[in-house]
C-alpha positions as CSV (number, residue, x, y, z in Angstrom):
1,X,3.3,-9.2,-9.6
2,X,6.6,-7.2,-8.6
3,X,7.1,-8.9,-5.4
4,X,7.2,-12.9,-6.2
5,X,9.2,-16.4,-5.5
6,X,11.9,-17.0,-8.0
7,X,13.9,-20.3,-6.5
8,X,12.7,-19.9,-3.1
9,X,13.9,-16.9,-2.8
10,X,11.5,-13.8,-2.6
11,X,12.3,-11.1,-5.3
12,X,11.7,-7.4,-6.8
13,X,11.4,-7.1,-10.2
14,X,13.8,-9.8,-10.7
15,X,15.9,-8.9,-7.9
16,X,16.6,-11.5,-4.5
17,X,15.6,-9.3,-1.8
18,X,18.3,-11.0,0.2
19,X,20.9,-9.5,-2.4
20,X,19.3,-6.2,-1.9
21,X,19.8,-6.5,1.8
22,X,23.9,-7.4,2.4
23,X,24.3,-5.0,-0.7
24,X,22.7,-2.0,1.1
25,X,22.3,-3.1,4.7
26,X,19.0,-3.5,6.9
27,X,16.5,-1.9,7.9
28,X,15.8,-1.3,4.5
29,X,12.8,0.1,2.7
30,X,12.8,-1.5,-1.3
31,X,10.3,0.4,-3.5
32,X,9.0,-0.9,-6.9
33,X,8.5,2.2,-9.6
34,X,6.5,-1.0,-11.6
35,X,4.1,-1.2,-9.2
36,X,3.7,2.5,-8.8
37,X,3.5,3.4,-12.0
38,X,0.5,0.5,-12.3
39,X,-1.2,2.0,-9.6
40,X,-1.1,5.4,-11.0
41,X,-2.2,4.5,-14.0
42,X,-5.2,2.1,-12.5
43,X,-6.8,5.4,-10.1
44,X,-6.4,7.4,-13.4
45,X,-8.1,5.0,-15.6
46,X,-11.2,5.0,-13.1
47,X,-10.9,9.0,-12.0
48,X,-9.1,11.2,-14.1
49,X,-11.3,9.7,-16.9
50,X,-14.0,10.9,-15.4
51,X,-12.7,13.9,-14.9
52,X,-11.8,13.8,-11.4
53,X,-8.7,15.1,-10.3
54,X,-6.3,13.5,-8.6
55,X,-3.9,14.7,-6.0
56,X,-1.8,12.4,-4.4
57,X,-1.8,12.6,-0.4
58,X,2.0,13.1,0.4
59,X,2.0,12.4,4.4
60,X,1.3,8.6,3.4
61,X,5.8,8.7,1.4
62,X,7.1,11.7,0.9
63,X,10.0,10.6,-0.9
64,X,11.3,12.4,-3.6
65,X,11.7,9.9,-6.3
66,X,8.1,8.9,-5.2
67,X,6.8,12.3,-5.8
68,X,8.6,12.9,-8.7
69,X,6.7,9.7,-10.1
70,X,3.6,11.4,-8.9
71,X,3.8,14.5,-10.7
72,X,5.2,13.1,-14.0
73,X,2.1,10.6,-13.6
74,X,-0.1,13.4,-14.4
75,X,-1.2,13.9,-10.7
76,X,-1.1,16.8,-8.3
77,X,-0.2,17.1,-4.3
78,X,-2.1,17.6,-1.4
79,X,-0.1,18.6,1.3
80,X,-0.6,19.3,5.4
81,X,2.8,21.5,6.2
82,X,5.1,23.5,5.5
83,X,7.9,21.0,5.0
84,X,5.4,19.2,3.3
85,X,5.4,22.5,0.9
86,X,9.0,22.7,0.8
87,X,9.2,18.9,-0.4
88,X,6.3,19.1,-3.4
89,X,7.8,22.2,-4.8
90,X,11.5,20.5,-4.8
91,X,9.8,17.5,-6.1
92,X,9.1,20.1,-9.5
93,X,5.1,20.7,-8.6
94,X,4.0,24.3,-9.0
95,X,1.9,26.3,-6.8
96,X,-1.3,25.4,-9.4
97,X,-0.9,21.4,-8.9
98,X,-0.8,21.9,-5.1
99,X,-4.0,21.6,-2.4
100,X,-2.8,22.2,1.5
101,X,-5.1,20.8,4.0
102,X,-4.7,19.9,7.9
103,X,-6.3,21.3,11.0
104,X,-3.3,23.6,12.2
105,X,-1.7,25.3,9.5
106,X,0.5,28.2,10.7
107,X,1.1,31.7,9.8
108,X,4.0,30.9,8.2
109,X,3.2,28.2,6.5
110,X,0.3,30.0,4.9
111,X,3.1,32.7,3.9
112,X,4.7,30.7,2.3
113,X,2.0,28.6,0.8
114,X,0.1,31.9,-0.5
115,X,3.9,33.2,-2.1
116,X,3.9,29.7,-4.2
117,X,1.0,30.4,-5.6
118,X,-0.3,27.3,-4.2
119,X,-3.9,26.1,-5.9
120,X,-6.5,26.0,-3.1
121,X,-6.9,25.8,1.0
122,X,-9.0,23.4,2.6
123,X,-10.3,25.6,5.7
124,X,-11.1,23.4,8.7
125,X,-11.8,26.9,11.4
126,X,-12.9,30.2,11.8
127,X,-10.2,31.0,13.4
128,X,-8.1,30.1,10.1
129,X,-10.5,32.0,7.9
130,X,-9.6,35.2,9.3
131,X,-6.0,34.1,9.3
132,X,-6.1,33.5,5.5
133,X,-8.0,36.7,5.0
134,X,-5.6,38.6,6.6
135,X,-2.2,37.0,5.2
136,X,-4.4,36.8,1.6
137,X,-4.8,40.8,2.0
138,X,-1.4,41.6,3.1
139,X,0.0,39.7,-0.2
140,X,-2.0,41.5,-2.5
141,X,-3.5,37.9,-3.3
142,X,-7.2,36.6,-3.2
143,X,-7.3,32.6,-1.7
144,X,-9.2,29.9,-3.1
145,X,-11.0,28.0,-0.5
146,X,-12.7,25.0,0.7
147,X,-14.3,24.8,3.7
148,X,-13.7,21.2,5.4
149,X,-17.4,19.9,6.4
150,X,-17.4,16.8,9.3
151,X,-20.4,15.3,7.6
152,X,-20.4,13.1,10.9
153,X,-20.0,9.8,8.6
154,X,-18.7,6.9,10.2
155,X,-15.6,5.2,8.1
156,X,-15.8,1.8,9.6
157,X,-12.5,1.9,9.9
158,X,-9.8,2.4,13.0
159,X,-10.6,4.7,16.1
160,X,-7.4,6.7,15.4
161,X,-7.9,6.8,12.0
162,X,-11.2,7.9,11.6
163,X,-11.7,11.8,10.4
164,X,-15.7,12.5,9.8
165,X,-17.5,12.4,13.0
166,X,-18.2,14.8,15.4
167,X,-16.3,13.8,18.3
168,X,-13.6,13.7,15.8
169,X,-11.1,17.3,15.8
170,X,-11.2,17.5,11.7
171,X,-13.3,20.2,10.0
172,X,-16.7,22.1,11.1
173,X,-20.5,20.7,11.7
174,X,-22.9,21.8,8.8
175,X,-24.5,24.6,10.2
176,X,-21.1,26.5,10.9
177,X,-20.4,25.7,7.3
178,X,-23.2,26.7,5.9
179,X,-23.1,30.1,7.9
180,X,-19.7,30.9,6.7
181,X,-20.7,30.5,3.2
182,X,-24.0,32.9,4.0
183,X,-21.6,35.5,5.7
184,X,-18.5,35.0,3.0
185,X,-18.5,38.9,2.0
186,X,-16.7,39.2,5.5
187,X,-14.0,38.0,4.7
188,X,-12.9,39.8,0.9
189,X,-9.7,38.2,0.3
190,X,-10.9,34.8,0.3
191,X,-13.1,32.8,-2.8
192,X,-15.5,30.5,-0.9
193,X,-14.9,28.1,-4.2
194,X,-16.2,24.7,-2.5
195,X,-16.6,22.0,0.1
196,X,-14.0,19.2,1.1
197,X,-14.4,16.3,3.3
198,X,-12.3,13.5,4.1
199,X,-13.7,11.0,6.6
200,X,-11.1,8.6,7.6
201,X,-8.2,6.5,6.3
202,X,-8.4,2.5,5.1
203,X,-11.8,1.9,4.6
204,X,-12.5,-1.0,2.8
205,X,-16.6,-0.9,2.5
206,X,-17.9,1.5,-0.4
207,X,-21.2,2.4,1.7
208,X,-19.2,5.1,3.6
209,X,-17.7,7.2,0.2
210,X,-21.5,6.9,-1.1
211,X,-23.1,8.2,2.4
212,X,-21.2,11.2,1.7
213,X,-21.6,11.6,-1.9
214,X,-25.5,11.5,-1.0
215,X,-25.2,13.9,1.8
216,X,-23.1,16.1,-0.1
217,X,-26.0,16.3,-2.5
218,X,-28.1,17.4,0.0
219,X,-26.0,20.5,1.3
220,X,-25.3,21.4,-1.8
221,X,-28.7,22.0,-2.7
222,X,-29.0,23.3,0.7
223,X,-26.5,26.6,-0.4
224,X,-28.5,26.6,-3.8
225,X,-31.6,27.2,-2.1
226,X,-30.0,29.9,0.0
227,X,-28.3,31.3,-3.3
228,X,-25.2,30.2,-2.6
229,X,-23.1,29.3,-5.8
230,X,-20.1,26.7,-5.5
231,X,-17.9,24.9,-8.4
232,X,-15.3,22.6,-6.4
233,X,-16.4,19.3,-4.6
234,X,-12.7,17.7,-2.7
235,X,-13.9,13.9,-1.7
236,X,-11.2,13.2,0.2
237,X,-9.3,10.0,0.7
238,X,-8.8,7.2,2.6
239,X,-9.1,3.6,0.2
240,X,-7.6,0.9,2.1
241,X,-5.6,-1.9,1.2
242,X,-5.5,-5.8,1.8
243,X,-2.5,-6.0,4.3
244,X,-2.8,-9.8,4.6
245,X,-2.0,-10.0,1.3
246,X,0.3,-7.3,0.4
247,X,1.2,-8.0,-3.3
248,X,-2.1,-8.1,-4.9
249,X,-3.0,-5.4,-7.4
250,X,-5.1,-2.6,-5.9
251,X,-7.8,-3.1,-8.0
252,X,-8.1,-6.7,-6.5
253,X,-8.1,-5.6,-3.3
254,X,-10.4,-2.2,-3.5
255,X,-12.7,-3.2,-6.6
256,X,-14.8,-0.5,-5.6
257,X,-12.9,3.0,-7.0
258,X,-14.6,2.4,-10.6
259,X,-18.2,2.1,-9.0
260,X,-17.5,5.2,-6.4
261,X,-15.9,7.2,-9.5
262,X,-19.0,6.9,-11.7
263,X,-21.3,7.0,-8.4
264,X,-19.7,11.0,-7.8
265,X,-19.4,11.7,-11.3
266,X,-23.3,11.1,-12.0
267,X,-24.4,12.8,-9.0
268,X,-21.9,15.5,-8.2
269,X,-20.4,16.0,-11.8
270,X,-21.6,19.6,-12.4
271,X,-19.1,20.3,-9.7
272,X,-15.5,20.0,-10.1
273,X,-14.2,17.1,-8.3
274,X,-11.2,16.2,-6.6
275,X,-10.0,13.1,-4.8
276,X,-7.1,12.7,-2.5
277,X,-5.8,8.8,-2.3
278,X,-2.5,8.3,-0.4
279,X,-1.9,4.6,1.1
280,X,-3.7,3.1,-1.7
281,X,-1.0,4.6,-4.5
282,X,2.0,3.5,-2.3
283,X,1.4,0.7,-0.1
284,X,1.8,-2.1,-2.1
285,X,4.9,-0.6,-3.9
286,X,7.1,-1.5,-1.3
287,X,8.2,-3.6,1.5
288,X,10.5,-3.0,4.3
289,X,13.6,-5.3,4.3
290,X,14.5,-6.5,7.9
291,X,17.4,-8.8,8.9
292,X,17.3,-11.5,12.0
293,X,19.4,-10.8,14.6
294,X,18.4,-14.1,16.4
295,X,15.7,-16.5,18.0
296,X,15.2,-16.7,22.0
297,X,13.0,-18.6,23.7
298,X,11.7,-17.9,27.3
299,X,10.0,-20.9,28.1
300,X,7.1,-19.6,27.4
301,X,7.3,-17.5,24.2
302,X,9.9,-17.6,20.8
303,X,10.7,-14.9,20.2
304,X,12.6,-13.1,16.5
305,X,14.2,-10.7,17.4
306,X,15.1,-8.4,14.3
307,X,17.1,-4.8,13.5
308,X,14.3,-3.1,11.8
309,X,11.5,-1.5,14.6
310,X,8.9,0.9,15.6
311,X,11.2,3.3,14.6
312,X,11.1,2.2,10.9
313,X,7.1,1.2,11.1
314,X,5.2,2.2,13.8
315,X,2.0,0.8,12.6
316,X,2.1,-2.3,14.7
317,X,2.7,-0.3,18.1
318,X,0.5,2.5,17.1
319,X,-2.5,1.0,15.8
320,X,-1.9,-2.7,16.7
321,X,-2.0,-2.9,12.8
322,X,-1.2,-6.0,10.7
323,X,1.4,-6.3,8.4
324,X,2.0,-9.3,6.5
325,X,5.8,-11.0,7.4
326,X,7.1,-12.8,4.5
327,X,10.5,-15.0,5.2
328,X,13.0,-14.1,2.1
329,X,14.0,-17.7,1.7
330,X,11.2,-20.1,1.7
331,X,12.4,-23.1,4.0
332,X,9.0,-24.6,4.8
333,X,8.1,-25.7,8.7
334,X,8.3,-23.5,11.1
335,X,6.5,-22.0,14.5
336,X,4.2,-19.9,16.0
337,X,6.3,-16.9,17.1
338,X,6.4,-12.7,18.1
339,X,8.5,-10.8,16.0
340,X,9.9,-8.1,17.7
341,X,12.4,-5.3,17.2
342,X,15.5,-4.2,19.6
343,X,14.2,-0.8,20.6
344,X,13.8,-0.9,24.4
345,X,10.0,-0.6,24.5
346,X,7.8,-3.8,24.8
347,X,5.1,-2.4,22.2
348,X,8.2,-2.8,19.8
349,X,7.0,-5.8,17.3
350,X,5.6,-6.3,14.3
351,X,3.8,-9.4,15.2
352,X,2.5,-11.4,18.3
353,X,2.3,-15.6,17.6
354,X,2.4,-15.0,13.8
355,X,2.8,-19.3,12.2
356,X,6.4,-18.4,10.6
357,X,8.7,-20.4,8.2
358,X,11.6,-21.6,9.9
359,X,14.0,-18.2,10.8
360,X,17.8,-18.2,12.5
361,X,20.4,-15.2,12.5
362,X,21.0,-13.3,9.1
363,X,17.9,-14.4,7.4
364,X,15.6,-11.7,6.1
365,X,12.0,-10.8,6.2
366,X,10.2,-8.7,4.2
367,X,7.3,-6.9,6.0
368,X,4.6,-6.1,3.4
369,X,2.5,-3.1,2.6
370,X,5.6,-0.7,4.1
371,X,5.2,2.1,1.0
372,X,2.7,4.3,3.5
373,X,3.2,5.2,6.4
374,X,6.3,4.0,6.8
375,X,9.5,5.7,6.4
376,X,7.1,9.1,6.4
377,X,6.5,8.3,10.6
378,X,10.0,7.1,11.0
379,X,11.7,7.9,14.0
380,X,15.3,8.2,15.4
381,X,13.9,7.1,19.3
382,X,17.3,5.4,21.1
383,X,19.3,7.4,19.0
384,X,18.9,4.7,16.0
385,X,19.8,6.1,12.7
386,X,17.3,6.5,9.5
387,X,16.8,3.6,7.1
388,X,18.1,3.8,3.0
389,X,15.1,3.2,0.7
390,X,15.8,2.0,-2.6
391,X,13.8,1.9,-6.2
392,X,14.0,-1.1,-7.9
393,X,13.3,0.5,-11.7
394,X,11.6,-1.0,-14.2
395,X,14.9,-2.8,-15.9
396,X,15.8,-4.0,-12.5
């Protein structure tokens, strides 16, 4: 385990957190390449070997050493922008290892997408069909496509974080799908290649991927019937991870991925398949390094008060998500407190009467599970300036 007690003292890779933090300052995001590199090699182990490709799902860290790590793992890139483009190509990807999803692509972003060459287009409207065609014939080019299908799948996971139903603004019902692939020879600049879906993010129960894998069986023999030929199959992403316990290796916390692997393989594997996992590559990988400004009590509440905030991880406000706090030095007693940040907003905390070690000015705590969605929603709201992030390597 990367993250562990060495003398009280919580460490990365061998190094006291606490050393980390007065040597770069706080708020401070600390990445492990160990643990990176392990969790590359674990989704490959259970995917790639079954010949599913992998393409990791940049809007959870789009840092570059974290992308570069990525690509030299052997995966590709799914990306949702045009800055997210801009990124994976600087990061050394070509056009072929790249997938672009997301609901609102742009004209210029598909310009620029369709000039890199970039691999395939998950298609979530009509009206960016006729985009694609059109920008697809004024390059000279032909697209390869996926249309996005809301299979209208509940994740089981959070309201705001749930992609596959219907209410939800992600992809089209079945029937538009399936009568875009009847009327494809409309739109000649296009390759209908395949079907993607993606219904939701952190979802820890297995029955959701396999409901889709099974109705994904269905409409494909749905287009067979109607002789409609496809050869690309995108499940998605969306594996969660424990945040209560924020060190434990992923294959601990979602034991699942080899079962769901072999579960798509044997009944979708005459199709080429693609997965898209994002938080479960980078969460555990790194924590964000916060420093106590002081303790007040109001007669009512303690309160920590700390430097890093919403506008280093936004989670907490956004979602009400939990993060795991973890004091850097290990006194032992304690209270039951809110940890909050200084940003002048009262959903500003990390946690609300969270049982806490013992905590005064300058000590640090590490708030777990910060590689996703993270740095990559960071802010600059009352004018606060970005964090550093730092790789521990592998020699420390």
């Amino acid at each position: 385990m990367t993250f562990n007690f060495q003398s009280d003292k919580l460490t990365c890779s061998g190094r006291p957190l606490d050393e980390l933090g007065k040597a770069y300052g706080t708020p401070l995001f600390v990445y492990s390449e160990d643990t990176l590199r392990r969790n590359i090699l674990a989704l490959k182990s259970e995917f790639a070997d079954r010949n599913i490709h992998i393409s990791y799902a940049m809007k959870a860290n789009n840092n570059h050493a974290v992308l570069k790590m990525m690509r030299q793992g052997g995966l590709g890139v799914d990306i949702v922008s045009g800055g997210e483009l801009h990124l994976a190509l600087a990061a050394g990807f070509t056009g072929a290892e790249i997938s672009f999803a997301g609901i609102g692509k742009t004209r210029s972003e598909l310009v620029a997408a369709m000039q890199a060459d970039v691999s395939q287009y998950n298609v979530e409207s009509t009206f960016e069909l006729e985009m694609l065609n059109e920008i697809a014939g004024e390059l000279g080019k032909t697209a390869v496509i996926l249309m996005r299908l809301n299979p209208d799948i509940d994740a089981q996971t959070h309201p705001k974080i749930t992609t596959g139903l219907r209410e939800n603004k992600f992809g089209m019902p079945a029937e538009e799908v399936f009568q875009h692939f009847l009327e494809q020879s409309i739109y000649p600049n296009l390759n209908f290649a395949g079907i993607h879906c993606h219904i939701g993010s952190q979802i820890l129960n297995p029955a959701p991927f396999t409901d889709l894998v099974d109705y994904l069986v269905e409409f494909t023999e749905r287009l067979g019937q109607a002789g409609i030929s496809i050869t690309k199959i995108d499940l998605g992403g969306g594996f969660g991870v424990d945040y209560e316990s924020p060190f434990r290796d992923i294959m601990d916390t979602t034991p699942f991925l080899g079962k769901l692997a072999e579960y798509a393989s044997n009944k979708l594997g005459k199709y080429e398949l693609f997965i898209q996992p994002g938080r479960v590559l980078v969460a555990n990988a790194a924590i964000l390094l916060t420093q106590v400004i002081g303790v007040k009590n109001n007669g009512h509440k303690t309160f920590v008060i700390v430097d890093a905030a919403m506008t280093e991880m936004v989670r907490p406000s956004l979602y009400s998500a939990y993060h795991a706090l973890i004091p850097v030095q290990n006194r032992g007693g304690g209270d039951v407190v809110d940890v909050v940040g200084p940003v002048c907003e009262t959903g500003d905390y990390f946690a609300h009467s969270r049982q806490l070690t013992e905590l005064k000015a300058g000590d640090y705590i590490a708030l777990g599970s910060a590689g996703a969605y993270g740095y990559a929603m960071a802010s600059n709201y009352n004018a606060r300036p970005t964090p550093a992030e730092i790789m521990v390597t592998l020699d420390g």
